[in-house]
C-alpha positions as CSV (number, residue, x, y, z in Angstrom):
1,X,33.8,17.0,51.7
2,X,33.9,17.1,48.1
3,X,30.6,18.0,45.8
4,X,29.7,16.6,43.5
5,X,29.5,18.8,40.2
6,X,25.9,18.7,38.1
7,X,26.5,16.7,34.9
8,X,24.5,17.6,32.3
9,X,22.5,14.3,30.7
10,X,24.7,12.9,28.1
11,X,23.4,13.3,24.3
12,X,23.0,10.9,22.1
13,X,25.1,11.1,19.2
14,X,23.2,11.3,15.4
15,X,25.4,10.7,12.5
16,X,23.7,12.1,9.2
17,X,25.9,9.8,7.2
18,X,25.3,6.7,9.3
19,X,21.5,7.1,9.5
20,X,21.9,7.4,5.3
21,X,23.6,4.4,4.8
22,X,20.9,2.5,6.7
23,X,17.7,4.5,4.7
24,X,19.6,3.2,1.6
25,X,20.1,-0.3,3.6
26,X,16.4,-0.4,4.6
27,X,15.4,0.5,0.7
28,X,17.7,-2.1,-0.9
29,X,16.2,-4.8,1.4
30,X,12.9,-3.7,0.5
31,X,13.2,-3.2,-2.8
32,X,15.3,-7.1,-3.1
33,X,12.0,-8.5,-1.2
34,X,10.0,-6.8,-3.6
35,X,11.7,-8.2,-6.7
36,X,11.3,-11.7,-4.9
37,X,7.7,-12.0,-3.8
38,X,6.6,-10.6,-7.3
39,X,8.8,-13.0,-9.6
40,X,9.0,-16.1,-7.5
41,X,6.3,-15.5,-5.0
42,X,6.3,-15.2,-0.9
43,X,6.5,-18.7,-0.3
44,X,9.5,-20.1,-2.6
45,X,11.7,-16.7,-1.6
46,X,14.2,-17.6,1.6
47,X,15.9,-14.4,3.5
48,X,19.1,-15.8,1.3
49,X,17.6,-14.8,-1.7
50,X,16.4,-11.3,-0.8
51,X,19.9,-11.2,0.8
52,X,21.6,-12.1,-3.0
53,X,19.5,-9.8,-4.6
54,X,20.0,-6.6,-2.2
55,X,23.9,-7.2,-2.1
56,X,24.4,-8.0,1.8
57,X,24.5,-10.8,4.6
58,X,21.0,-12.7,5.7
59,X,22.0,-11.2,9.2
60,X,21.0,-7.4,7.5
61,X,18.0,-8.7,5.8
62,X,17.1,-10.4,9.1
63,X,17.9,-6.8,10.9
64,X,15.1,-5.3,8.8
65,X,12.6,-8.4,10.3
66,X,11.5,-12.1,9.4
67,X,10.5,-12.8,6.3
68,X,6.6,-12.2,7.0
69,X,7.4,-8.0,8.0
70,X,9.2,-7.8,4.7
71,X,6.1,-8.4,3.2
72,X,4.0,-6.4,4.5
73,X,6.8,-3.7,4.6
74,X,6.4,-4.2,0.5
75,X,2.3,-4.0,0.9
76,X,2.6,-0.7,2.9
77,X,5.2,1.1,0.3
78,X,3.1,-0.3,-2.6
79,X,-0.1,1.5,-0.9
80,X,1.5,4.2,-0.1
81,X,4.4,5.3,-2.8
82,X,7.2,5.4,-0.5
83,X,8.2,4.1,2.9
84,X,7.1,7.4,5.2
85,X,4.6,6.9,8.1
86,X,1.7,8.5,7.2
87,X,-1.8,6.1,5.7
88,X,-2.9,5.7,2.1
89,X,-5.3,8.8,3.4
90,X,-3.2,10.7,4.8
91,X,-0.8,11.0,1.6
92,X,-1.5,14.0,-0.4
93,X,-2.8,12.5,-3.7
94,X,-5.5,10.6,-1.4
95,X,-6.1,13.9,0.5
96,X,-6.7,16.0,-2.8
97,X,-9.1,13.1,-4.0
98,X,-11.0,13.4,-0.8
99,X,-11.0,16.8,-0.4
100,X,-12.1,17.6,-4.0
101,X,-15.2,20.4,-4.6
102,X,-18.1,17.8,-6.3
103,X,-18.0,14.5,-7.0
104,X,-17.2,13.8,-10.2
105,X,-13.6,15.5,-9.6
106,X,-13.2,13.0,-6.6
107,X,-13.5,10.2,-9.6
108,X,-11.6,12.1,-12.3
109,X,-8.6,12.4,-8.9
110,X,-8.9,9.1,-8.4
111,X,-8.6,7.7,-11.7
112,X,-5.2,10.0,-12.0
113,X,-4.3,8.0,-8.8
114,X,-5.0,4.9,-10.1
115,X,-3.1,5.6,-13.5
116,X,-0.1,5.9,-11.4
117,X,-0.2,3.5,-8.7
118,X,-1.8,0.6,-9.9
119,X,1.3,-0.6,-12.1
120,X,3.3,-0.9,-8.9
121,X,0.7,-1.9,-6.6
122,X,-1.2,-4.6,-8.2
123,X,1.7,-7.2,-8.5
124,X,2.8,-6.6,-5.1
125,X,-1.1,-7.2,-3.8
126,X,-1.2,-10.6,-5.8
127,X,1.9,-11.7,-4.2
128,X,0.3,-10.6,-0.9
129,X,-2.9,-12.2,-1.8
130,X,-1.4,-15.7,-2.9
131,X,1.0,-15.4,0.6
132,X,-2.0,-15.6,2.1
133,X,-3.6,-18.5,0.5
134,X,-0.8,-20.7,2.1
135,X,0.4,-18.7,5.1
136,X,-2.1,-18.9,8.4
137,X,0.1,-16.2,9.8
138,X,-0.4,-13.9,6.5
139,X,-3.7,-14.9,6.1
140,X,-4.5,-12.7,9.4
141,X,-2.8,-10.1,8.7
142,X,-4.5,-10.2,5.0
143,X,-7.6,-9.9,6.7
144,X,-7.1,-7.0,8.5
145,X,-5.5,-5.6,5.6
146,X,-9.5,-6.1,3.9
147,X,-10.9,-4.6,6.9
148,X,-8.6,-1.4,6.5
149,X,-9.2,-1.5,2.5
150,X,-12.8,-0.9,3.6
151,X,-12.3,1.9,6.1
152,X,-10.4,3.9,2.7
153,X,-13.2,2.8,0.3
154,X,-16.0,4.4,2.7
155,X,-13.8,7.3,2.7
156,X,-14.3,7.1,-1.1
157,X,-17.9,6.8,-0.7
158,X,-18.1,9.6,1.9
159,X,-16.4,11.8,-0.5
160,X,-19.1,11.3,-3.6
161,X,-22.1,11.4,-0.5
162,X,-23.1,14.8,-2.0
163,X,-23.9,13.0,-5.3
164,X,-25.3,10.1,-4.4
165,X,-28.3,9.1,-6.3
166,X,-31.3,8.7,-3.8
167,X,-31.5,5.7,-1.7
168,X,-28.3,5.0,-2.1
169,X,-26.5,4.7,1.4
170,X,-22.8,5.6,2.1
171,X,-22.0,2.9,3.7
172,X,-23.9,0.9,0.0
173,X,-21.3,3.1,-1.7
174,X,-18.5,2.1,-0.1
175,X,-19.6,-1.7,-0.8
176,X,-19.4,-1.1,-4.4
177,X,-16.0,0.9,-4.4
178,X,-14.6,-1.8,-1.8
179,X,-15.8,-5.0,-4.2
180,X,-14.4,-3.3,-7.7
181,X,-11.0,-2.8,-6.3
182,X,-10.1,-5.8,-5.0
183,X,-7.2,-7.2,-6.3
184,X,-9.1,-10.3,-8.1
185,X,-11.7,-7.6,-9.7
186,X,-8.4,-5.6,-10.8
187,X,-6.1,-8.0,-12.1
188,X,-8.9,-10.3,-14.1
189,X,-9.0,-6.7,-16.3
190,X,-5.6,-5.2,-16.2
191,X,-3.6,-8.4,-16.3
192,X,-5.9,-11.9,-17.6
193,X,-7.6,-9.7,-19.8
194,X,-5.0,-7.3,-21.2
195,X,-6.8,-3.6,-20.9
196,X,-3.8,-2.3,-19.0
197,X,-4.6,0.1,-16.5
198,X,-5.9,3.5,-18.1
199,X,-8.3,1.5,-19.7
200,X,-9.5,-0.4,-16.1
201,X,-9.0,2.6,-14.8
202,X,-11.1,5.0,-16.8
203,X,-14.1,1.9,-16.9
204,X,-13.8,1.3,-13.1
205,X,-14.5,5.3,-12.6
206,X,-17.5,5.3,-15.2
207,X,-19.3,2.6,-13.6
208,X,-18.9,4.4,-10.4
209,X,-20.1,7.5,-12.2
210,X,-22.9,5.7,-14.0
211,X,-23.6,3.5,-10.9
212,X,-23.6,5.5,-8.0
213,X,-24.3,9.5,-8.7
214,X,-27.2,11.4,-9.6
């Protein structure tokens, strides 16, 4: 009787080069859909035109998800800088804002944050918030987008707790941080109104200043 020899599990193979060229696939697609909800908006883009504007077939756009995960794949690098896993929180500008020794250096953080997000962000959020104006499906996700913009804007509020002027709640805080950064609130002063951002940016933090702390 023959036995049988003990095979040892077979490995998967990992290519560095292969798993490079689709990083730089993923980004091209990304950054295409980007280009295309900003300029001509979620609904009027087709997969053909993000396909045109990245430099490959429909079939790779399609690879990266329909039309509706593209989008939010733009939301979530716009929030967060780049296309890793971690939250808005988690990244390490948020972290130092809300880890910060007193609050008035959370505020002075956060405006540097703001200074160098908000150009990126803000168009992105306007195409997300006009998708969902006419998309049911976005419109839920957009939703639950709100609910998660909240859950940062207490952390906000959590972080200036110390200096809260009396009566003022955390959960009041957060309110006020939550309702001045919508993207409505933001572009009416950046964009209708033409005070670019480290002009909102500075006001927005004053009025939380002068608003909120002791």
């Amino acid at each position: 009787m023959t036995v049988a020899k003990n095979r040892e599990p077979s490995r998967r193979y990992r290519s560095p080069l292969r798993e490079e060229q689709a990083r730089r696939t993923r980004t091209a697609v990304i950054d295409a859909a980007t280009g295309c909800f900003v300029e001509t908006g979620y609904v009027a883009t087709t997969m053909k035109d993000i396909a045109a504007r990245a430099g490959v077939s429909v079939e790779t756009v399609y690879a990266q998800g329909n039309k509706a995960s593209l989008l939010l794949k733009v939301v979530d690098r716009a929030l967060a800088g780049d296309e890793g896993p971690e939250t808005v929180l988690e990244r390490p500008g948020m972290r130092g804002v809300l880890e910060a020794s007193e609050p008035r250096e959370v505020l002075r953080r956060l405006r540097e944050i703001l200074v160098a997000g908000i150009p990126y962000a803000l168009p992105v959020m306007h195409a997300f918030q006009t998708a969902a104006a006419a998309d049911p499906e976005i419109a839920e996700v957009f939703a639950t987008y709100e609910e998660r913009r909240l859950t940062d804007m207490t952390a906000i509020a959590e972080a200036l707790a110390p200096g809260l002027r009396h009566g003022i709640t955390v959960a009041e805080a957060a309110d006020v941080v939550w309702a001045l950064f919508t993207t409505t609130a933001i572009r009416a002063l950046v964009v209708d109104r033409d005070w670019g951002v480290e002009r909102w940016a500075s006001w927005v933090t004053d009025v939380l200043e002068r608003t909120l702390l002791d």
